[in-house]
CHARMM internal coordinates of N, CA and C (Angstrom, degrees):
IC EDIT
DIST 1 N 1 CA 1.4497
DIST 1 CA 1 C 1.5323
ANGL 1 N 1 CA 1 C 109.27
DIST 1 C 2 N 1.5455
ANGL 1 CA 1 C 2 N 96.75
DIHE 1 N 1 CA 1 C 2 N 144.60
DIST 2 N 2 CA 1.9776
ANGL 1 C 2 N 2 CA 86.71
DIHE 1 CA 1 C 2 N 2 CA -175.88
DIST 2 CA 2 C 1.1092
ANGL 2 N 2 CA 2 C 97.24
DIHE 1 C 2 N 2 CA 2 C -131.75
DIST 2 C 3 N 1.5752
ANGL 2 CA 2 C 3 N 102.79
DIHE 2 N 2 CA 2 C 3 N 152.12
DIST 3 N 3 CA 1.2218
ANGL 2 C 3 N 3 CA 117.31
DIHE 2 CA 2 C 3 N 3 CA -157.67
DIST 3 CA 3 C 1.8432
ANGL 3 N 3 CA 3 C 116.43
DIHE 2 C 3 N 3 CA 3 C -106.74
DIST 3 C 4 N 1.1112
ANGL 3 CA 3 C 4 N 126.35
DIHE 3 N 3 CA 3 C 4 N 116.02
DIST 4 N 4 CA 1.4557
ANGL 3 C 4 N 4 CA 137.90
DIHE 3 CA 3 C 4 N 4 CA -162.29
DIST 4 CA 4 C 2.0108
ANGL 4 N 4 CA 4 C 96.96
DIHE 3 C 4 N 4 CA 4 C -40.27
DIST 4 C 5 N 1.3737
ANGL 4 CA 4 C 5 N 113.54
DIHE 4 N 4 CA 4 C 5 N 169.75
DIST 5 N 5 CA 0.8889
ANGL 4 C 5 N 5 CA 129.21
DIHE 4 CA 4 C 5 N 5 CA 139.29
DIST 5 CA 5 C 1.2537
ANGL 5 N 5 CA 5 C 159.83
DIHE 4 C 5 N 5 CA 5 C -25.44
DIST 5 C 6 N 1.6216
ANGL 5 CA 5 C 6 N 82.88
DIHE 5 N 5 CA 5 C 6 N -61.86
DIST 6 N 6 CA 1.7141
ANGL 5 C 6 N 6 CA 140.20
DIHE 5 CA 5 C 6 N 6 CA -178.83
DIST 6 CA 6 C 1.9006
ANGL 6 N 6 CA 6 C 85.00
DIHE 5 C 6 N 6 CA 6 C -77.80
DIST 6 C 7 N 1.4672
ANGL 6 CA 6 C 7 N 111.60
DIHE 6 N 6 CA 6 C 7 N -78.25
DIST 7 N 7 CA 1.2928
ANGL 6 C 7 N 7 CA 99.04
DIHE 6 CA 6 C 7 N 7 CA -154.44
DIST 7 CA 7 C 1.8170
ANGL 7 N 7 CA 7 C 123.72
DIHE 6 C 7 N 7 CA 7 C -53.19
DIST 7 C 8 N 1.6073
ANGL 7 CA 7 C 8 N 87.35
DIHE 7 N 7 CA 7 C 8 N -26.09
DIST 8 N 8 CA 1.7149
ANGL 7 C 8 N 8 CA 99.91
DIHE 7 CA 7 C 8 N 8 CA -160.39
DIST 8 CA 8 C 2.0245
ANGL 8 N 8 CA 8 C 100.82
DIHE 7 C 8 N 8 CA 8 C -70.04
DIST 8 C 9 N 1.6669
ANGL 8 CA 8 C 9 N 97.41
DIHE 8 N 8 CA 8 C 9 N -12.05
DIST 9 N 9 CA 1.4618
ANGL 8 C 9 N 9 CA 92.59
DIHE 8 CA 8 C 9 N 9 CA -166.25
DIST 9 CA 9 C 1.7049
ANGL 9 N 9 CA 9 C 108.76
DIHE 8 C 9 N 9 CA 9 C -88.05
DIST 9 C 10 N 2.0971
ANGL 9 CA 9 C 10 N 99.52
DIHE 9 N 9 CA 9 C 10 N -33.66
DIST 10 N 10 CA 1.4536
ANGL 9 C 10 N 10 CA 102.53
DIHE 9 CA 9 C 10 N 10 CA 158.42
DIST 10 CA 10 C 1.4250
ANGL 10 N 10 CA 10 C 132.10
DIHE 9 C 10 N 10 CA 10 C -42.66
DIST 10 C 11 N 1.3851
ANGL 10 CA 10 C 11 N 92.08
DIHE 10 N 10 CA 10 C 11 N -51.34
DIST 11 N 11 CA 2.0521
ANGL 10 C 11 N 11 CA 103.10
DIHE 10 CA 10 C 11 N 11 CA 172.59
DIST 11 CA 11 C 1.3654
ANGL 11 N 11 CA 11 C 120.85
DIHE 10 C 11 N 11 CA 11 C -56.17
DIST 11 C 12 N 1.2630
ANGL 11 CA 11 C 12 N 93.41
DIHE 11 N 11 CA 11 C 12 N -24.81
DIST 12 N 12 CA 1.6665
ANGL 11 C 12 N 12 CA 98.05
DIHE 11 CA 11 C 12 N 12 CA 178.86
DIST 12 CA 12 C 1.2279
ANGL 12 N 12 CA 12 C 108.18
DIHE 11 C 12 N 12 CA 12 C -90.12
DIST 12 C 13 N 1.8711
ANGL 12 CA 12 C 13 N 138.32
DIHE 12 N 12 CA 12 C 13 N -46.10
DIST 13 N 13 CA 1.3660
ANGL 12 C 13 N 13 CA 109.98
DIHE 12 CA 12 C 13 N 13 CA -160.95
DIST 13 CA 13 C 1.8307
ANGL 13 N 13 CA 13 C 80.17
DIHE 12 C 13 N 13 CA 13 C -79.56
DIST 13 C 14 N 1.1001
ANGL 13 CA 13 C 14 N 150.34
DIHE 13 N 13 CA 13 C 14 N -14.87
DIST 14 N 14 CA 1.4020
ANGL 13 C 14 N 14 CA 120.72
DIHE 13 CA 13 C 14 N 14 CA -175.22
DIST 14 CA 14 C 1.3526
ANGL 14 N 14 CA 14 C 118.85
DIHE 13 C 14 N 14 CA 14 C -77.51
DIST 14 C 15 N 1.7208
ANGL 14 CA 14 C 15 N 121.61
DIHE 14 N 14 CA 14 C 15 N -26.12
DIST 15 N 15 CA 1.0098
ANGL 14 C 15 N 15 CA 127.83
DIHE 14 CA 14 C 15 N 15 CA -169.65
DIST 15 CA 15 C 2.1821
ANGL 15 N 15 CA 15 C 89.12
DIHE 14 C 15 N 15 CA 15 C -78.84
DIST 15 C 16 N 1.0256
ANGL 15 CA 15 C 16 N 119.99
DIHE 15 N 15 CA 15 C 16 N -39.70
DIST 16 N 16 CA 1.4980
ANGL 15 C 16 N 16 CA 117.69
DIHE 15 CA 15 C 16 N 16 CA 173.18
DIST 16 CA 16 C 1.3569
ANGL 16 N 16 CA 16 C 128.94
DIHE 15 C 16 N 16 CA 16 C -53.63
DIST 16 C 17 N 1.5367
ANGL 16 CA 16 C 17 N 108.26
DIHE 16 N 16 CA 16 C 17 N -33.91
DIST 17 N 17 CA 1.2051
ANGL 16 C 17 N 17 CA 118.06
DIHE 16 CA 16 C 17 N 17 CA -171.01
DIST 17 CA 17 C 1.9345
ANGL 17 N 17 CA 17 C 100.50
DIHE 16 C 17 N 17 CA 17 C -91.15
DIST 17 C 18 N 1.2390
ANGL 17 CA 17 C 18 N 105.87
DIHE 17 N 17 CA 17 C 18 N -39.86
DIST 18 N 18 CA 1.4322
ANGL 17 C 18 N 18 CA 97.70
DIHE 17 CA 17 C 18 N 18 CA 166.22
DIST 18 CA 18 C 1.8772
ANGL 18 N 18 CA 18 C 124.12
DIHE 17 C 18 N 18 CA 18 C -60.02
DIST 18 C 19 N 1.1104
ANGL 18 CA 18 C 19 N 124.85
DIHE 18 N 18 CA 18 C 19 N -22.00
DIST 19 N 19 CA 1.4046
ANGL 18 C 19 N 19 CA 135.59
DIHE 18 CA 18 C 19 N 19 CA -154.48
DIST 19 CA 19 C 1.3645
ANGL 19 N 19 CA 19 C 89.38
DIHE 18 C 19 N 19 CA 19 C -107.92
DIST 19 C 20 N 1.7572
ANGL 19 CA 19 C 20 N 123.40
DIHE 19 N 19 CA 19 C 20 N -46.55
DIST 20 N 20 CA 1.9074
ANGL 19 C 20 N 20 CA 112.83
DIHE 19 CA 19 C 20 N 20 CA 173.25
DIST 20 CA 20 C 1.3507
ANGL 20 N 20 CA 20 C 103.43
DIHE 19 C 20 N 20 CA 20 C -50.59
DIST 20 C 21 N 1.5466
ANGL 20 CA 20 C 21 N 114.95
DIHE 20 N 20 CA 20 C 21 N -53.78
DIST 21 N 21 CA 1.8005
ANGL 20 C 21 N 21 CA 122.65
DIHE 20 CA 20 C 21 N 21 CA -161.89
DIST 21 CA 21 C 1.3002
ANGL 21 N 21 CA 21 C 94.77
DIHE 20 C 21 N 21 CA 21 C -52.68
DIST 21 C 22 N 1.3787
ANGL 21 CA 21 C 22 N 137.61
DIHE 21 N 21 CA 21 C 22 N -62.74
DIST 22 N 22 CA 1.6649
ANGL 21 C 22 N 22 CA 139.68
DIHE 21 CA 21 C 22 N 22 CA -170.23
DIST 22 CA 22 C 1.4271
ANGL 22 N 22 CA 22 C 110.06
DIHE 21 C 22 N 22 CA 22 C -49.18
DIST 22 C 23 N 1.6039
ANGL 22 CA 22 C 23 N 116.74
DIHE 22 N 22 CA 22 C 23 N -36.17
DIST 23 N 23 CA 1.1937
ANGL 22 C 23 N 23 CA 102.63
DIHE 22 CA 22 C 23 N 23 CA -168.03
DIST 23 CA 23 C 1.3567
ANGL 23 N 23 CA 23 C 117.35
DIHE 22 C 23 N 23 CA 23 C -122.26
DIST 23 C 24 N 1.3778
ANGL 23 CA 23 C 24 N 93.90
DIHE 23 N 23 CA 23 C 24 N 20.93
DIST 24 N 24 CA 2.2153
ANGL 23 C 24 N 24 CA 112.54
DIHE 23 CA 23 C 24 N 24 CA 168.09
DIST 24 CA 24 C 1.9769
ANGL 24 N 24 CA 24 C 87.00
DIHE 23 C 24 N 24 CA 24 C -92.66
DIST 24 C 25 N 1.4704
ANGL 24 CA 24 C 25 N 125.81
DIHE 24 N 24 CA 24 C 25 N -47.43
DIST 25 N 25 CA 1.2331
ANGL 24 C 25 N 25 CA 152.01
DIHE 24 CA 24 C 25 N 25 CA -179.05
DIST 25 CA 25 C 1.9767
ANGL 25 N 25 CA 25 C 88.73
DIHE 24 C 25 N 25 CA 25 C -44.05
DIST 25 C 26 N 1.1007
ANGL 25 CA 25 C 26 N 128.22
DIHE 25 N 25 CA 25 C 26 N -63.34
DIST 26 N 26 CA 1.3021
ANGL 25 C 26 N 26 CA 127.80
DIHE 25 CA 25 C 26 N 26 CA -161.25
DIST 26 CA 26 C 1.7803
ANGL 26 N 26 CA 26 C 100.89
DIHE 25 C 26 N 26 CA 26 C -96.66
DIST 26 C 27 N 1.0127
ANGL 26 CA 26 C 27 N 119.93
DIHE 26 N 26 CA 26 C 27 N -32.02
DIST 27 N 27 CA 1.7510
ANGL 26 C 27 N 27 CA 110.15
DIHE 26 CA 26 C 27 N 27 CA 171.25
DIST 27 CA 27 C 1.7175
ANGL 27 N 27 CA 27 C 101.20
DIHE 26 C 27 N 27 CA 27 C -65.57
DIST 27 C 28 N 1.2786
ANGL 27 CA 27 C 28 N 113.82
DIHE 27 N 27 CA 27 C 28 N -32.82
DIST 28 N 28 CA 1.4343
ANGL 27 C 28 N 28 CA 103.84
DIHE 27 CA 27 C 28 N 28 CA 176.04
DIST 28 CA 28 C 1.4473
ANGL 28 N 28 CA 28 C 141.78
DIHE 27 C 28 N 28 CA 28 C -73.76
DIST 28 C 29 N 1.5427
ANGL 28 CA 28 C 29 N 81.19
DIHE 28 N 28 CA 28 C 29 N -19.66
DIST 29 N 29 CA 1.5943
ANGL 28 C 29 N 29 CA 106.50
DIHE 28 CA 28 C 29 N 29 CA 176.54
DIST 29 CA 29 C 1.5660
ANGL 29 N 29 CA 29 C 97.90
DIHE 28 C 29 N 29 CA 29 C -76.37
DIST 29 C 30 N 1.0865
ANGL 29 CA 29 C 30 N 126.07
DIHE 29 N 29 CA 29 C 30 N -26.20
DIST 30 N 30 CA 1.6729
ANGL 29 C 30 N 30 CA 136.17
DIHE 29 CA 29 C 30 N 30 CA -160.20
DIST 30 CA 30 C 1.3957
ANGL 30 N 30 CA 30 C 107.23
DIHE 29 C 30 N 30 CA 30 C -89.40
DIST 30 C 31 N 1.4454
ANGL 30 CA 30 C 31 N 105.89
DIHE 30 N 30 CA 30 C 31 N -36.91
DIST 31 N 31 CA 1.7586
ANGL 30 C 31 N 31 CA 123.50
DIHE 30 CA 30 C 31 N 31 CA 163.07
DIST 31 CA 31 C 1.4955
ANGL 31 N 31 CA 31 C 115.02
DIHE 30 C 31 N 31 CA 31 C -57.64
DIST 31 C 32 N 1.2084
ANGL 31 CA 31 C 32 N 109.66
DIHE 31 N 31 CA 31 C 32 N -51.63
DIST 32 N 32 CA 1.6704
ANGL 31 C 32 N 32 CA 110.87
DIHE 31 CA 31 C 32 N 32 CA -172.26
DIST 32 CA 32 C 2.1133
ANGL 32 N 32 CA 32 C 103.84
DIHE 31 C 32 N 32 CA 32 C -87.08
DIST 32 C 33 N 1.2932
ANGL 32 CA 32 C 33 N 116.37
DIHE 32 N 32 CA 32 C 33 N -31.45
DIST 33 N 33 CA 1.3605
ANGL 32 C 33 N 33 CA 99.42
DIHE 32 CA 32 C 33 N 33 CA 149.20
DIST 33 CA 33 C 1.2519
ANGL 33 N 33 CA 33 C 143.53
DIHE 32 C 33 N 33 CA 33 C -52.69
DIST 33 C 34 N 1.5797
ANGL 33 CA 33 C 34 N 117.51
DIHE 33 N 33 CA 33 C 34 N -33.86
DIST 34 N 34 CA 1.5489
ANGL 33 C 34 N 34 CA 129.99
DIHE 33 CA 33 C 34 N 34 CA 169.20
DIST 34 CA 34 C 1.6954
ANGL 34 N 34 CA 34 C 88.14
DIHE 33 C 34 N 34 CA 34 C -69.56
DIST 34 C 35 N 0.9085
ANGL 34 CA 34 C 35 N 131.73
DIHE 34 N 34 CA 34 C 35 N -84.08
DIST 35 N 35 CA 1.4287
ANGL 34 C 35 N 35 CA 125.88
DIHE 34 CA 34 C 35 N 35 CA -152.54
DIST 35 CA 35 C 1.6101
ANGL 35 N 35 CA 35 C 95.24
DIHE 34 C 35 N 35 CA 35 C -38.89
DIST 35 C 36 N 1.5165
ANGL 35 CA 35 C 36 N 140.58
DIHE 35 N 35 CA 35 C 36 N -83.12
DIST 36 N 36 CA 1.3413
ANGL 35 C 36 N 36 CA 158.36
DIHE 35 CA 35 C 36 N 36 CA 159.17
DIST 36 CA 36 C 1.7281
ANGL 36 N 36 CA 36 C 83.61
DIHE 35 C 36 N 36 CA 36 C 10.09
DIST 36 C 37 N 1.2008
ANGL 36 CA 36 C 37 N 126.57
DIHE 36 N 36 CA 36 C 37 N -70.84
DIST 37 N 37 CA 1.4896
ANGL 36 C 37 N 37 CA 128.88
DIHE 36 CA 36 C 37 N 37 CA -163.05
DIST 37 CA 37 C 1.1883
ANGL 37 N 37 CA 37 C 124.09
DIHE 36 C 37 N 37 CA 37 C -79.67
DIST 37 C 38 N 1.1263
ANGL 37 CA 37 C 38 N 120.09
DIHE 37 N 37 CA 37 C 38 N -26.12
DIST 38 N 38 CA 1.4130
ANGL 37 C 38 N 38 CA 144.03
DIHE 37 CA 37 C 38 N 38 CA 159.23
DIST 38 CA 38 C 1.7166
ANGL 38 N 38 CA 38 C 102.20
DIHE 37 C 38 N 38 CA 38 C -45.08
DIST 38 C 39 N 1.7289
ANGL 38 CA 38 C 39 N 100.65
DIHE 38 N 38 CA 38 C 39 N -92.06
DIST 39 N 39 CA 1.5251
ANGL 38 C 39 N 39 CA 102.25
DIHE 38 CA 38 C 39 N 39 CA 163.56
DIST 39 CA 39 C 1.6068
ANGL 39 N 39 CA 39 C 122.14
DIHE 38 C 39 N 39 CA 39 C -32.90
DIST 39 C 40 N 1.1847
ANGL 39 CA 39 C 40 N 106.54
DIHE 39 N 39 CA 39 C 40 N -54.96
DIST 40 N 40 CA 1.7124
ANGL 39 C 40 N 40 CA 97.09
DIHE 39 CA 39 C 40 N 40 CA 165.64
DIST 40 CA 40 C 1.5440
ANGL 40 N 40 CA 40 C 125.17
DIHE 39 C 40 N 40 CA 40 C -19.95
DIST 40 C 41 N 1.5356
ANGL 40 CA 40 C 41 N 91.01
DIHE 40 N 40 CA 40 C 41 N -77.68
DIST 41 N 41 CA 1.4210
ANGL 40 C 41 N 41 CA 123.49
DIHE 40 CA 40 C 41 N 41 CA -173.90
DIST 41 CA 41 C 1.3733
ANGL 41 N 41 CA 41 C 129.47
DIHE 40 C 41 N 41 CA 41 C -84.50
DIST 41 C 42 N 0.9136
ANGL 41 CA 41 C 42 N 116.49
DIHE 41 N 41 CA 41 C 42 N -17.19
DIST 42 N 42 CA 1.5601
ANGL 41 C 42 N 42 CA 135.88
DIHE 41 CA 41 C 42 N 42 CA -174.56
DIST 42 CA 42 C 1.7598
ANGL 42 N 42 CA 42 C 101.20
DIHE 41 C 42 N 42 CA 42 C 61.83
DIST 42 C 43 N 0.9015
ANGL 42 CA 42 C 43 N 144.77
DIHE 42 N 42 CA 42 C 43 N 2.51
DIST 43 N 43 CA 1.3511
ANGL 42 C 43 N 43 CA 152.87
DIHE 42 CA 42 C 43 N 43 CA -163.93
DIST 43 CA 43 C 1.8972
ANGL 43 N 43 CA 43 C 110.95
DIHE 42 C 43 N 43 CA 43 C -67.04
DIST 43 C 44 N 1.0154
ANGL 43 CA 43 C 44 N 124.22
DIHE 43 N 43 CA 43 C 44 N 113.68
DIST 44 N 44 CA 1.2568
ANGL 43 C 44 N 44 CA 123.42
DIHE 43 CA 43 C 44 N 44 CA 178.69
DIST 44 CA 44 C 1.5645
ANGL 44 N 44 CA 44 C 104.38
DIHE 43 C 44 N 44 CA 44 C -61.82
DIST 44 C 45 N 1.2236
ANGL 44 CA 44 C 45 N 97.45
DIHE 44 N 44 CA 44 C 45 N -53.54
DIST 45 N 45 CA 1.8159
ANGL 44 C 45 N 45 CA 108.52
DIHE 44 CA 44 C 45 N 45 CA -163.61
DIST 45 CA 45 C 1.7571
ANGL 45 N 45 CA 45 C 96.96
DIHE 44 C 45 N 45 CA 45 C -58.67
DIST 45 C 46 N 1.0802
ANGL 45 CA 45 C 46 N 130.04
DIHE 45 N 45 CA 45 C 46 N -23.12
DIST 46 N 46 CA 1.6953
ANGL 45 C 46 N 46 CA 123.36
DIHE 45 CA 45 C 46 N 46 CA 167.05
DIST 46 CA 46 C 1.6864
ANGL 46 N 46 CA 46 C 108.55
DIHE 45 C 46 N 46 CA 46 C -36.59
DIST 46 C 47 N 1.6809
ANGL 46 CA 46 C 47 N 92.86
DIHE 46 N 46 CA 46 C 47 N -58.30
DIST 47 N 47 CA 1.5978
ANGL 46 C 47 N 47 CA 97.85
DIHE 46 CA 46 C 47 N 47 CA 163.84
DIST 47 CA 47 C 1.1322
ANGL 47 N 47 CA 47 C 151.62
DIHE 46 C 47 N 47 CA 47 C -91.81
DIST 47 C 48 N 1.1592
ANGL 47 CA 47 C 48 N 109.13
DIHE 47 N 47 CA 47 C 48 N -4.09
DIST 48 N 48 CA 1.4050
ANGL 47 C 48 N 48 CA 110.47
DIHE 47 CA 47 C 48 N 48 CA 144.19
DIST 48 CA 48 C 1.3321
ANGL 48 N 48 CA 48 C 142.95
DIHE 47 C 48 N 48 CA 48 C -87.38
DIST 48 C 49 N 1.3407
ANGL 48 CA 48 C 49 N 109.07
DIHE 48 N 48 CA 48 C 49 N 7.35
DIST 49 N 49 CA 1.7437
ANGL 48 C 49 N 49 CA 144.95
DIHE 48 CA 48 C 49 N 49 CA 157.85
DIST 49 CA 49 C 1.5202
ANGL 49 N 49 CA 49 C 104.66
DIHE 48 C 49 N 49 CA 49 C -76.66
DIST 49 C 50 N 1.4880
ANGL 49 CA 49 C 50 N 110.30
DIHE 49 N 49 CA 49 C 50 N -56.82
DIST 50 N 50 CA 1.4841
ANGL 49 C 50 N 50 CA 93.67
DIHE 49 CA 49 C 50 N 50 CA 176.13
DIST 50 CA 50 C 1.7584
ANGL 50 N 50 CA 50 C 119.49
DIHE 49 C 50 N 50 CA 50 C -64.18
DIST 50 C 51 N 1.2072
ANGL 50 CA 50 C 51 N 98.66
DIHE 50 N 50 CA 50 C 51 N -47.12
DIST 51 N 51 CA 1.8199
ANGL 50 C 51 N 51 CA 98.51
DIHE 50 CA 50 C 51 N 51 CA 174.01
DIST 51 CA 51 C 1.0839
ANGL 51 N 51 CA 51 C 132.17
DIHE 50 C 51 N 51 CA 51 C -52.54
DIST 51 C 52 N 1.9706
ANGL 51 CA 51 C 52 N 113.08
DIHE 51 N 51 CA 51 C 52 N -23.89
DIST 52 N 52 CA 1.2333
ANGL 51 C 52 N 52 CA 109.02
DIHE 51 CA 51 C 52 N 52 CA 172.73
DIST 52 CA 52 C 1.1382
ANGL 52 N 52 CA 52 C 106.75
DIHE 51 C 52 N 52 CA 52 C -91.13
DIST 52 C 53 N 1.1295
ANGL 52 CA 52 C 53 N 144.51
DIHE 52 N 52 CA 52 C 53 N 5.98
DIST 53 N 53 CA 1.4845
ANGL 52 C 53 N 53 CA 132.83
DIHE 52 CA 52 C 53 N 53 CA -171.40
DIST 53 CA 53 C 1.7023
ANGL 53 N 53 CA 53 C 102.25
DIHE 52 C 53 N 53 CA 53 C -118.14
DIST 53 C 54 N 1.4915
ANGL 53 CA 53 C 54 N 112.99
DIHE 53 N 53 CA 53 C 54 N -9.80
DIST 54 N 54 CA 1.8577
ANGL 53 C 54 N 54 CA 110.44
DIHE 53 CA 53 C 54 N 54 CA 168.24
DIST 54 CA 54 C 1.2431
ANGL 54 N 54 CA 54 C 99.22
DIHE 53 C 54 N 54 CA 54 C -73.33
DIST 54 C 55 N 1.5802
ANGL 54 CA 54 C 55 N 115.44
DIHE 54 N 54 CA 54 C 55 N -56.52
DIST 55 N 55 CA 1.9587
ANGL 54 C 55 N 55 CA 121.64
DIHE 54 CA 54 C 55 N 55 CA -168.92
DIST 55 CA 55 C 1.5447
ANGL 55 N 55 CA 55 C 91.77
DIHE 54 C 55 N 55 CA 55 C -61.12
DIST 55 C 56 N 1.1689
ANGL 55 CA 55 C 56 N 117.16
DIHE 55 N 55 CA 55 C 56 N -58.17
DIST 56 N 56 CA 2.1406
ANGL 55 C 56 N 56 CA 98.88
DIHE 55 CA 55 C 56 N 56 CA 179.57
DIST 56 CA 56 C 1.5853
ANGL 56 N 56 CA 56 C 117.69
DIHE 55 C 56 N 56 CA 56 C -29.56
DIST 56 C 57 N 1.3669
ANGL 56 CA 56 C 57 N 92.09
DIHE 56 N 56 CA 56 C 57 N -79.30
DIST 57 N 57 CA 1.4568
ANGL 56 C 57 N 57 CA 102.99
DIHE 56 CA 56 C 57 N 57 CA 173.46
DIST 57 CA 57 C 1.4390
ANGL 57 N 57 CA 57 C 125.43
DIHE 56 C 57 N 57 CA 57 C -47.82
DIST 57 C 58 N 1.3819
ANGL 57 CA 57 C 58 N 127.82
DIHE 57 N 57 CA 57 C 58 N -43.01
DIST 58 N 58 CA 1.3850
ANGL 57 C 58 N 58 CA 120.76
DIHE 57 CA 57 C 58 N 58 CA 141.64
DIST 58 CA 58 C 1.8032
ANGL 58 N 58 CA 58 C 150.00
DIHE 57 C 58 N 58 CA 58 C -41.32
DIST 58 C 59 N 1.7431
ANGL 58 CA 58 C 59 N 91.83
DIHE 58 N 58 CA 58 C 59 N -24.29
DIST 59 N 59 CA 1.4465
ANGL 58 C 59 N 59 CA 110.45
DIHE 58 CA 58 C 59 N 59 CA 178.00
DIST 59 CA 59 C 1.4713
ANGL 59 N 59 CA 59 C 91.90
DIHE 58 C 59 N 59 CA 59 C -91.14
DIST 59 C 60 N 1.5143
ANGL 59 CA 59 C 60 N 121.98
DIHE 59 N 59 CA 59 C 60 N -64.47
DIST 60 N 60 CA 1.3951
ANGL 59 C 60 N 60 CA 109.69
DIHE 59 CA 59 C 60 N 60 CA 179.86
DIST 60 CA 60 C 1.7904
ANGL 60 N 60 CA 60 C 128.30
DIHE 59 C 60 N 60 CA 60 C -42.01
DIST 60 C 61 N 0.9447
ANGL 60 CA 60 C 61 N 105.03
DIHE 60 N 60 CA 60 C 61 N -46.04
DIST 61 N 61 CA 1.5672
ANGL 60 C 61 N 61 CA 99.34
DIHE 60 CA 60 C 61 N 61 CA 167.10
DIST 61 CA 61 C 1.4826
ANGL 61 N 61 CA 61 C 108.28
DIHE 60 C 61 N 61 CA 61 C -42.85
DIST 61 C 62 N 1.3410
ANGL 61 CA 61 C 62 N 92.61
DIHE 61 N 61 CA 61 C 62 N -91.17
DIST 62 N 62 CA 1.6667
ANGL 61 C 62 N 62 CA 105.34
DIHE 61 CA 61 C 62 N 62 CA 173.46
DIST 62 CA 62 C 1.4194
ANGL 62 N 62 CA 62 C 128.29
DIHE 61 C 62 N 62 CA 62 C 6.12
DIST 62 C 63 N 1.5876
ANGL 62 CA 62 C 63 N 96.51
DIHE 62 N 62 CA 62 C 63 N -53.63
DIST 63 N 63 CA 1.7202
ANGL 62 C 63 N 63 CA 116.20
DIHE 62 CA 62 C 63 N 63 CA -171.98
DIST 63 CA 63 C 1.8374
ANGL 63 N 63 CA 63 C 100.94
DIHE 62 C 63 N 63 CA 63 C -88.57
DIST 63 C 64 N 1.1074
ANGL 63 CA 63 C 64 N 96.41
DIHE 63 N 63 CA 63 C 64 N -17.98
DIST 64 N 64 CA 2.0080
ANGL 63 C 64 N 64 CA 91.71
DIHE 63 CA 63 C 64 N 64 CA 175.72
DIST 64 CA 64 C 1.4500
ANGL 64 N 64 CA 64 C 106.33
DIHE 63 C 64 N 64 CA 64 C -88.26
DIST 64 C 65 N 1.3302
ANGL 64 CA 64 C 65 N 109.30
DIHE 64 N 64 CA 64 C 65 N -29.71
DIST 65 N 65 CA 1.2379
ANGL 64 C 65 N 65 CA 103.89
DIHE 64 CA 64 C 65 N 65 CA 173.07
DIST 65 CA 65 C 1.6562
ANGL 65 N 65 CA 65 C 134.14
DIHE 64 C 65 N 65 CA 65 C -59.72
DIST 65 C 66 N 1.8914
ANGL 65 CA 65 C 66 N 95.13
DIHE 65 N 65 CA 65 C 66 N -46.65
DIST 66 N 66 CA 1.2950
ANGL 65 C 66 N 66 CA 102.75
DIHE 65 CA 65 C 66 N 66 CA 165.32
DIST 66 CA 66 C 1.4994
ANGL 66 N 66 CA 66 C 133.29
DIHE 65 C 66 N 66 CA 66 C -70.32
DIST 66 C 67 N 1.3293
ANGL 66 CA 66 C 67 N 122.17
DIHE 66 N 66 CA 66 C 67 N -6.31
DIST 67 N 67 CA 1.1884
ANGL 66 C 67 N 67 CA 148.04
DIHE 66 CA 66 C 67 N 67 CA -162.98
DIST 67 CA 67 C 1.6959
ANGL 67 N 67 CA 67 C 90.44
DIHE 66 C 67 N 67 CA 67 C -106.57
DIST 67 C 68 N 1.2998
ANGL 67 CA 67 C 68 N 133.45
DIHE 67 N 67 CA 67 C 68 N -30.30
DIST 68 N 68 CA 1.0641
ANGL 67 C 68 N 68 CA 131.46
DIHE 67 CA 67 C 68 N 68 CA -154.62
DIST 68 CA 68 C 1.7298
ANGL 68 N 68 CA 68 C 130.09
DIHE 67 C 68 N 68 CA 68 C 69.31
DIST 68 C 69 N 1.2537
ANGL 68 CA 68 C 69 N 114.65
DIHE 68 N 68 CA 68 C 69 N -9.91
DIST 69 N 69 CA 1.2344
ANGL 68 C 69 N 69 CA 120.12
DIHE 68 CA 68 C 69 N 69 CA 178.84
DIST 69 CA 69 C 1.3755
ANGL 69 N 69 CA 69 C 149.72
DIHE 68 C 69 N 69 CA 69 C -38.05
DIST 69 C 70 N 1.6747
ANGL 69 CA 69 C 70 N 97.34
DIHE 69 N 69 CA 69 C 70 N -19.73
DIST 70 N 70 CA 1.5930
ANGL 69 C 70 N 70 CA 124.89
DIHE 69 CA 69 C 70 N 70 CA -166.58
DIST 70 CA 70 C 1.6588
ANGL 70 N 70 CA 70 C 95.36
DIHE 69 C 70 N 70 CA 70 C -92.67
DIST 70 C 71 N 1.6942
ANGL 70 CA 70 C 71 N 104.89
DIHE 70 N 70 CA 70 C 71 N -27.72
DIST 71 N 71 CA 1.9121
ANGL 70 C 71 N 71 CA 104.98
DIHE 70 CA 70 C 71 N 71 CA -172.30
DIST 71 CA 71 C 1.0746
ANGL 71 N 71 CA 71 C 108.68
DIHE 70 C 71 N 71 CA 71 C -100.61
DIST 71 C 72 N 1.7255
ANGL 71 CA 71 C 72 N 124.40
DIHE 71 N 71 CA 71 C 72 N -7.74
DIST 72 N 72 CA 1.4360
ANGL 71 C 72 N 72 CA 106.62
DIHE 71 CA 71 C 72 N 72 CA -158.26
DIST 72 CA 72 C 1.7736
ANGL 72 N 72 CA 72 C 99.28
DIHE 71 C 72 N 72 CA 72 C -145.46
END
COOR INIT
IC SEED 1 N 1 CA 1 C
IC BUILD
């Protein structure tokens, strides 16, 4: 059986939109742990550990993207 165009592109933005939600779902969980530790600790650098490691992970994408690496 073969599968349309049309359908494979539905499967995809749903299968996308489920996999962003999981992992906006786990950066948030990662947000309210830094805070949790923060308060713990009183430690600034808790948060500025978390910030540098969202903009990393944000720059790294970024750069696979432009590179093409993530599609090809």
């Amino acid at each position: 059986m073969k599968v349309s165009k049309e359908d494979l592109k539905q499967l995809f933005e749903q299968r996308s939109e489920e996999y962003l939600s999981a992992f906006n779902v786990t950066l948030q969980r990662l947000k309210e742990k830094t805070y949790n530790l923060f308060d713990e600790k009183n430690d600034p650098m808790i948060l500025e550990k978390y910030l540098e490691f969202i903009y990393g992970l944000n720059s790294d994408i970024s750069k696979m993207i432009e590179k093409e690496e993530l599609i090809n």
